[in-house]
N, C-alpha and C positions, 0 to 999 in steps of 0.2 A: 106175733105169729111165729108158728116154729119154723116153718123155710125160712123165715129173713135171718133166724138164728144160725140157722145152721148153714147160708149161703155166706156169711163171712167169714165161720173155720173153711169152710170149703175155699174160696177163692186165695186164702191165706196158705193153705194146704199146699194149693194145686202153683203157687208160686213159686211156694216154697222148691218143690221137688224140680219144680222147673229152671230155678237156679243150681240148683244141685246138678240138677243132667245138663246146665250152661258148663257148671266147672269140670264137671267127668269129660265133653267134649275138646272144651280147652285142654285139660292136662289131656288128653289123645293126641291133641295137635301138636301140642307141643315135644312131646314126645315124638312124635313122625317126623317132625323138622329135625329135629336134635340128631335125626336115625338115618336123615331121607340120602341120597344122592343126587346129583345135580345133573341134566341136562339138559340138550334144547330141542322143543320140538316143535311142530309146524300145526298147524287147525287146516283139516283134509275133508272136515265139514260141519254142517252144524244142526244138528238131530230135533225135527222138532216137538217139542212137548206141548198136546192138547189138554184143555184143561173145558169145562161146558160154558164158557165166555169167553175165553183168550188161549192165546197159543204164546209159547214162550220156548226157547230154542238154546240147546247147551250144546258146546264144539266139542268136537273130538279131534282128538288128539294123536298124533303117530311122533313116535319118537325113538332111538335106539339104546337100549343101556351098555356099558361097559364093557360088556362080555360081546357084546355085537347083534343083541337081540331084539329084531323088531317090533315093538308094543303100539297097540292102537285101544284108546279107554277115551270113554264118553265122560265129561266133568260133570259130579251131582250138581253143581251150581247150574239152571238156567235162568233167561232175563229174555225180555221185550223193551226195547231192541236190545240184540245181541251184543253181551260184552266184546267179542269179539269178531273176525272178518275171517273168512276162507282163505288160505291162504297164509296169515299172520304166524309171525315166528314169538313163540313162548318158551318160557321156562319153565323147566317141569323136573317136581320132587317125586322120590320113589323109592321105595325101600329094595332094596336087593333080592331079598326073598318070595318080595312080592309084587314085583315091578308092573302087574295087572291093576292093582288099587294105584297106582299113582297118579296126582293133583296138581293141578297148576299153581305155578306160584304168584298166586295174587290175593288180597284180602280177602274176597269173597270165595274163593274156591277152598281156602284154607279156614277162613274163622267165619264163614258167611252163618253157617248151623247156631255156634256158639252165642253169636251175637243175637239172633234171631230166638233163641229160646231164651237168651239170659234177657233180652229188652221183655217178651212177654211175660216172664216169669217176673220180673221188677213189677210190671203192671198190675197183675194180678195178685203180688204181695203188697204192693203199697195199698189196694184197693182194701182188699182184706183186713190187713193190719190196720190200715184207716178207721176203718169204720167200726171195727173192735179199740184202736185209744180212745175214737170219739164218744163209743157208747161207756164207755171207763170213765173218762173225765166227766159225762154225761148223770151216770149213777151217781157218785164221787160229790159231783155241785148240790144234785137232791138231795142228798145226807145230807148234806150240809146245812143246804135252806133248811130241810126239814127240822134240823137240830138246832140250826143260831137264827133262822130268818125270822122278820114278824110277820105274823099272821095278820091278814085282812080279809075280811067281806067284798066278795066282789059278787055284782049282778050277772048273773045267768043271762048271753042273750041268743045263742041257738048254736046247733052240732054243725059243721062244716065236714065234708069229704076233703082229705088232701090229696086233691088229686096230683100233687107233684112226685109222690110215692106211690111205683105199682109192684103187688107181686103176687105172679100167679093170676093177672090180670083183674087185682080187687087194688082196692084203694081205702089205707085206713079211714076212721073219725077222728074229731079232732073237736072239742066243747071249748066254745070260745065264751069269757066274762069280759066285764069291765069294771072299769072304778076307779072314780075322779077322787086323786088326791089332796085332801080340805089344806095341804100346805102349800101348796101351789096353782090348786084350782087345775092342774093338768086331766087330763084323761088317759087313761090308760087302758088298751087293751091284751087280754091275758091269751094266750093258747095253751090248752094241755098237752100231754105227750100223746102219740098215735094213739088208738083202740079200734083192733081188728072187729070190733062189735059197735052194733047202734046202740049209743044208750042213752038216745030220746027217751024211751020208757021207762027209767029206772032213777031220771031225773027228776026227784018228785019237790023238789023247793024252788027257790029265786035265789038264794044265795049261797055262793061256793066260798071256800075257801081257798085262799092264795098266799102261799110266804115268798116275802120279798128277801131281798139283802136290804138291809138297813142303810138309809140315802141313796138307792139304785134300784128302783121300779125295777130294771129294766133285765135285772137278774130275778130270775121266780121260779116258782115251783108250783102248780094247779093242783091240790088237793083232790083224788078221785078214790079215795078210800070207803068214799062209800056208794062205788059202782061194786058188783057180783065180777068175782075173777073170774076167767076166760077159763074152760076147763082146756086141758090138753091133749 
């Protein structure tokens, strides 16, 4: 199906850039620190922030710069419960030119953004990238079977839905064989790769083809070459 295709450049994408604007924030910070001045200032209250199930609540902050002038700035960081208390004495960075933008000094008032886009953006890139190595190495093993495996006759015994894959709220097929091994008397059962289409109708025999890896059943590849390809 072409969403699932196109749902792992996407999530690989959207991680990607999401690490990117982790590092641009980081090097900001880092940079404001390097720049800031230091004072101490006091929490004169603590603002609170509704959200349509919770409320969560960021201090402001009054404090005086250098030159004698008195600033009062709301911190973007808030929390439930309040990182801090009315009342509480802080440290607070600030740039000279613009001593309106100044930040508390504390991890989350400073790197709380950075951390927070860069942990999503990790997620989203591992997710991505996942499931693009695995559909890689994935291809990659069926060329292979295809090219070194043996080939066996396996019995046809009916289509399953995987329901453990949805997308777009449908759920591939999946043509399940079998076939007992005359060296071990084992049984084996085979599953093919997904197919966005029923192809009860187009299975007109009893016997599929399956290539194994040579002494490992348990590596295969389900022959569906002679199902109609999915138009696009």
């Amino acid at each position: 199906m072409k969403i699932s295709r196109i749902i792992k450049y996407l999530f690989t994408a959207i991680g990607l850039g999401m690490l990117i604007g982790s590092f641009f924030l980081y090097q900001n910070t880092a940079g404001f620190i390097e720049n800031a001045s230091i004072a101490q200032g006091i929490v004169v209250n603590l603002e609170p922030s509704r959200s349509s199930d919770s409320t969560t609540y960021r201090p402001v902050v009054q404090f005086t710069t250098q030159t004698g002038e008195k600033i009062e700035f709301a911190s973007a960081a808030s929390s439930n419960p309040p990182a801090y208390s009315k009342g509480e004495h802080v440290e607070v960075l600030y740039l000279a030119a613009k001593p309106q933008e100044a930040r508390i000094n504390g991890y989350f008032s400073l790197w709380g953004g950075a951390t927070i886009v860069g942990a999503l953006g990790g997620i989203f890139f591992l997710v991505g990238a996942g499931i693009i190595v695995a559909s890689l190495l994935k291809n990659r093993s069926d060329i292979y079977l295809k090219q070194n495996g043996v080939p066996i006759q396996t019995k046809y015994q009916s289509t399953e839905i995987n329901s453990n894959l949805k997308v777009n709220g449908r759920s591939p097929f999946r043509i399940i064989t079998q076939w007992q091994n005359p060296a071990t008397s084992r049984l084996h059962i085979f599953k093919s790769d997904n197919l966005w289409f029923n192809p009860e109708d187009y299975i007109k025999k009893d016997s599929i083809t399956v290539f194994i890896k040579k002494r490992n059943p348990k590596k295969y590849y389900v022959d569906l070459s002679f199902l109609p390809k999915l138009a696009e």
